[in-house]
N, C-alpha and C positions, 0 to 999 in steps of 0.2 A: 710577478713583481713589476713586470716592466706595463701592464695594464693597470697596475694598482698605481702609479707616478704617470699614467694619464688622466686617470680619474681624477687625482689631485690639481695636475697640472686645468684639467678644464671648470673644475671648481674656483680656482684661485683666480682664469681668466674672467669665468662669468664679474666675480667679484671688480672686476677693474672698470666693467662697465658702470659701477656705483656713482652716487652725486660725489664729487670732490668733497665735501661737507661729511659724508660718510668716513664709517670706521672700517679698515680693513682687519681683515684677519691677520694677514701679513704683516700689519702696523700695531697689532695689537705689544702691550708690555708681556705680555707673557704668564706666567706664574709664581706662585713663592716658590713651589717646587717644580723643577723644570718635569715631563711627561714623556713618552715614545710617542714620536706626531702618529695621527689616524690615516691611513689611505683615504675613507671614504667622508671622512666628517671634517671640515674645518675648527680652529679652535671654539668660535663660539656654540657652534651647534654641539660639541662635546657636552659643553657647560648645560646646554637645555636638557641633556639626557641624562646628565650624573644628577641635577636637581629633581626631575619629574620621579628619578627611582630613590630620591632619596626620602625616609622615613618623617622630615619635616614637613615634605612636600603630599606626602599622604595624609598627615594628620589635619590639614586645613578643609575635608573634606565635614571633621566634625567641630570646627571652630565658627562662631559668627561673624556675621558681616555686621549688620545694626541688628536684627532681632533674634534677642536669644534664644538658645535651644527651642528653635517652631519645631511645632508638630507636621505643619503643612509641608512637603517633601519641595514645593515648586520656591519654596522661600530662600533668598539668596545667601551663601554660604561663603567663608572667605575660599575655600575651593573655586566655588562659581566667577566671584569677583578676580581675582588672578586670571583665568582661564578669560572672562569677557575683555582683560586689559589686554591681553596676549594676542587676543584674534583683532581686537579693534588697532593695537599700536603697530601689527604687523602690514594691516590693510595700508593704513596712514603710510607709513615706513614704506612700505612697496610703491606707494603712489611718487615719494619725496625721493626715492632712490638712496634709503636707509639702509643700513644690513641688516635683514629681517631672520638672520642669524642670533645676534648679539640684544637685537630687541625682542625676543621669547624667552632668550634666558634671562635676562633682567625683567621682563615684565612677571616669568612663573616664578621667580622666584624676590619677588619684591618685598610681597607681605610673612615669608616665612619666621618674622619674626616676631609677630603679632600671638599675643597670649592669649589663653580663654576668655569668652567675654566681649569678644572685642574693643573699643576702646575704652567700655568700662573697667576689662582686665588694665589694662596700658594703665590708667589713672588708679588705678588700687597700687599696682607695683611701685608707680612713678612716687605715690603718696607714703607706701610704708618707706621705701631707701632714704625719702625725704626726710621722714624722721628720724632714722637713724643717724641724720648726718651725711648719707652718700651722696658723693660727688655726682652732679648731674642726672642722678636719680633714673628713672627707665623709661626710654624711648624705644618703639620697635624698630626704628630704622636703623639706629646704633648696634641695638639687639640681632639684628639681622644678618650685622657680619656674624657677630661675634657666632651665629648658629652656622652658618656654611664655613668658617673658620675652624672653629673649636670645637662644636656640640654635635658632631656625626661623626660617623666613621672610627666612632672610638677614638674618640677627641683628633683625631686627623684633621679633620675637615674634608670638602670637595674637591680644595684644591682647582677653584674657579681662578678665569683668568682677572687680571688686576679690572677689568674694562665692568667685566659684569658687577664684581664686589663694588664695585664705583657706584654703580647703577642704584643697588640696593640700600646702600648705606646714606644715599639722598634724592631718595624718590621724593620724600615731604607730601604723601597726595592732602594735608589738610593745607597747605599754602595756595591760597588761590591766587594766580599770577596771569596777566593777559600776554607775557610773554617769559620763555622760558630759552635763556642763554645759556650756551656750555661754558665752561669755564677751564678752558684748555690748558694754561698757564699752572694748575696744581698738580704736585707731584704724588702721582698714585701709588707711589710706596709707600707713603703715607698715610693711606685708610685710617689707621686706627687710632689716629689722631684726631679724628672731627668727632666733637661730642658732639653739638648741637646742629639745628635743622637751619642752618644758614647758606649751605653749601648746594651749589649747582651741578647739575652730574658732568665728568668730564668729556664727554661725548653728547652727539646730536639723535643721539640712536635715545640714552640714558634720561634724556630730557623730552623727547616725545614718552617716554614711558610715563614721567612723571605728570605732564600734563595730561595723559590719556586716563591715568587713574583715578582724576577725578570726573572726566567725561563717561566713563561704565559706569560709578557706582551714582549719580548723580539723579538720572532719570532710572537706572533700577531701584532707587528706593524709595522713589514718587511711585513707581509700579508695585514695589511691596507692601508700602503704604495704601494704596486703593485698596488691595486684596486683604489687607488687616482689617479693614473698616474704620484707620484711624482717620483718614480725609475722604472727601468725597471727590469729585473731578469737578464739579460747580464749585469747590472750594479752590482751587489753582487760581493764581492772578491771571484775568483775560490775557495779557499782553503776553506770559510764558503760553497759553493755552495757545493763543495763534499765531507766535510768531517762533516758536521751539514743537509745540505739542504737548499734548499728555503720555502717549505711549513710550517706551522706552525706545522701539525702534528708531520714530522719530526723531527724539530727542537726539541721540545719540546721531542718524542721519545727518542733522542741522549742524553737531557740533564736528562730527567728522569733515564735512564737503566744506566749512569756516576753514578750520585747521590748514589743510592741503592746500586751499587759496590762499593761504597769507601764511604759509610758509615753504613753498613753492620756492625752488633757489634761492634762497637764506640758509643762513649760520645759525637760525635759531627757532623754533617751535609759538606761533602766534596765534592769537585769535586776535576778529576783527575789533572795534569797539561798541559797535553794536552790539556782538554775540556775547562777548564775553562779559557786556553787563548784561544780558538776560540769562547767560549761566549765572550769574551774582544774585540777580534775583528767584532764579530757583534753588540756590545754594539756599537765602534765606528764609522760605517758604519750606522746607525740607525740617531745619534747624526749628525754625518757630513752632509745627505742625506735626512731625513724625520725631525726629531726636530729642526733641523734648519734653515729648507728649507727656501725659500723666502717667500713662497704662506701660510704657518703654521705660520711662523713669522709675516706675512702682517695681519692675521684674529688675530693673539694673540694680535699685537699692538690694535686691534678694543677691544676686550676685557679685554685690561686694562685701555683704554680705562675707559669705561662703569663703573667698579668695582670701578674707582676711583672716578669720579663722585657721584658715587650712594654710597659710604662710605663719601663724605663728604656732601649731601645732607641729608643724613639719621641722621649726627650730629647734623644739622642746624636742622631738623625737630625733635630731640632730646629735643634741649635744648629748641626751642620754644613750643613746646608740654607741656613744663614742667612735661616731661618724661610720658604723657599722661594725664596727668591731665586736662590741659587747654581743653577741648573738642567743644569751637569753632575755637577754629587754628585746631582741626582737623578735624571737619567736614569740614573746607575750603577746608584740606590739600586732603580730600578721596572725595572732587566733583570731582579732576583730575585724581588722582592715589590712585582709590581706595584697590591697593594693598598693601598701606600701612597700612591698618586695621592688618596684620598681625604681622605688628613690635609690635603694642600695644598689640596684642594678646599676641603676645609673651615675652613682657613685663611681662603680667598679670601674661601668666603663666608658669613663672619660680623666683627662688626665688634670685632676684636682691634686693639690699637696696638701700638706698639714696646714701650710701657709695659705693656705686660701680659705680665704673670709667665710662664714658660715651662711651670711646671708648673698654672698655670689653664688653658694650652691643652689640655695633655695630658689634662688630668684629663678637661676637656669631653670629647675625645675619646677616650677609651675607653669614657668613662659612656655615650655614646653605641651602641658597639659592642651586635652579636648576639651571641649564645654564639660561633653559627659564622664571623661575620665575625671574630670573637676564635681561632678555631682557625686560622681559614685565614691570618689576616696573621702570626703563630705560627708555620707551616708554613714559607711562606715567606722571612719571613724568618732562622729557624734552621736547616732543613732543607736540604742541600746540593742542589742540582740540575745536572744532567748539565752536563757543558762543550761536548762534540760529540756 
């Protein structure tokens, strides 16, 4: 014991060498639910290891980043993209004297809220809630608590500290900002109160995430784009081509060594105004050429497609279920698609009431879904299958 309140003791001093600008462990708010402290792990490195094992965090491995379901294995995947935020905001973060503790758990666990499809799932969700009426409709960053809160552990949740939920709930990577302030002043008992993407993370750790996440995926999908054959490298504007690059290391090189110079002893996470209008014009070159392409637009249409289908099929077998009650409408229902044993699953176990809305379930559940667990319960249940 008295080795293990060493090891603590010389973790928490490394920690004091931090920028003043950093988060301590020590300063952190805590939990909803208080823990037994760890001997060998500080709170935030806790947070990195309960996300990395948890079953959210597995599943981004078969979700998209921009192009769906590739065949090609080297094509980047929302696993990939987390995993590039995490190793790129921890460098930055090491360099600025961040705590590269608190910045991997927020950076791994950023996008876990993100639906199949990627943000063509997000825009199908956001579109049906919208007509139903729902309030504020579906965002993944909102999403995101509500899935390390609510939607694991058998509706428990992680039980992450208030710093990293902070982290996730406003990342925004589609807000391009030339500079990203913490907003220290807001009270982080209050998560669950910010619907929308106007909010700045409370932390300097929480705010290089953010802007970091658009520095990975920006030049990785100029590089996924080459490899699809939807641009060519003679197509990139000269002025990104030599003053950023074409290859993603580069890019990412340019926008990293920006970053640490102009936010180097500050309160806030910056690019220059040089860099950050030539990330603006590859932002636009991306969007014109690859996210809107014809051939990306052609496979999303297929995909929303599917999502929509399968959200109002999933109602119907809802309410005739009698939210799983009835179990021979379901045995009928899992002669064809026996993949919907999972919705009851997951009915079971999370903690839904009578009172809860039919399409809160559904939504969780889809948001939930892989690309391919999204094709295959699709198959099944659209798809005829043999009688004899």
């Amino acid at each position: 014991m008295h080795q293990n309140a060493n090891i603590r003791k010389r973790l928490l001093q490394d920690e004091e060498k931090l920028s003043p600008f950093a988060r301590r462990s020590s300063e952190s708010l805590g939990r909803c639910r208080p823990i037994t402290r760890d001997p060998f792990r500080l709170e935030f490195a806790r947070d990195e290891t309960r996300i990395v094992h948890s079953p959210p965090f597995r599943r981004l491995k078969h979700k998209s980043q921009v192009f769906l379901s590739p065949d090609n294995d080297h094509i980047c995947t929302r696993m990939e993209h987390v995993l590039h935020v995490s190793s790129i905001a921890s460098v930055v973060g090491r360099c600025l004297g961040l705590n590269t503790d608190l910045i991997n758990a927020i950076a791994k666990a950023h996008d876990l809220g993100h639906p199949p499809y990627g943000h063509v799932g997000e825009r199908v969700l956001d579109g049906i809630l919208e007509k139903m009426g729902v309030k504020n409709g579906f965002k993944h960053e909102m999403h995101g608590l509500r899935v390390v809160d609510k939607l694991t552990n058998y509706g428990d949740g992680l039980n992450l500290t208030y710093e990293v939920r902070d982290g996730i709930i406003t990342h925004c990577g589609e807000s391009f900002e030339q500079e990203v302030i913490p907003d220290r002043g807001r009270d982080l008992r209050e998560l669950e109160e910010i619907i929308d993407r106007a909010y700045h993370p409370a932390t300097l750790e929480g705010c290089l995430v953010r802007m970091v996440d658009r520095i990975a995926y920006l030049g990785r999908d100029l590089e996924d784009g080459l490899k699809a054959g939807l641009v060519r490298k003679s197509d990139v504007p000269a002025v990104i081509a030599r003053e950023l690059g074409i290859d993603n290391g580069k890019i990412v090189g340019r926008l990293v060594n920006d970053t640490i110079a102009n936010s180097l002893d500050t309160d806030t996470i910056r690019l220059s105004d040089e860099v950050f209008e030539l990330m603006n014009k590859l932002k636009e070159f991306n969007y014109a050429r690859i996210y809107r392409h014809e051939e990306v637009e052609r496979k999303a249409r297929k995909a929303e497609h599917i999502l929509k289908e399968l959200f109002a099929e999933c109602m119907t077998i809802l309410e005739r279920s009698e939210r799983g009650r009835n179990t021979t409408y379901i045995n009928d229902v899992l002669k064809d698609a026996p993949s919907i044993s999972v919705l009851f699953d997951f009915i079971k176990n999370s903690n839904f009431t009578e009172e809860t809305p039919a399409w809160r379930i559904i939504t969780d559940y889809i948001a939930g879904m892989t690309d391919v667990f999204a094709q295959r319960t699709y198959l099944q249940l659209f798809l005829p299958t043999p009688v004899i």
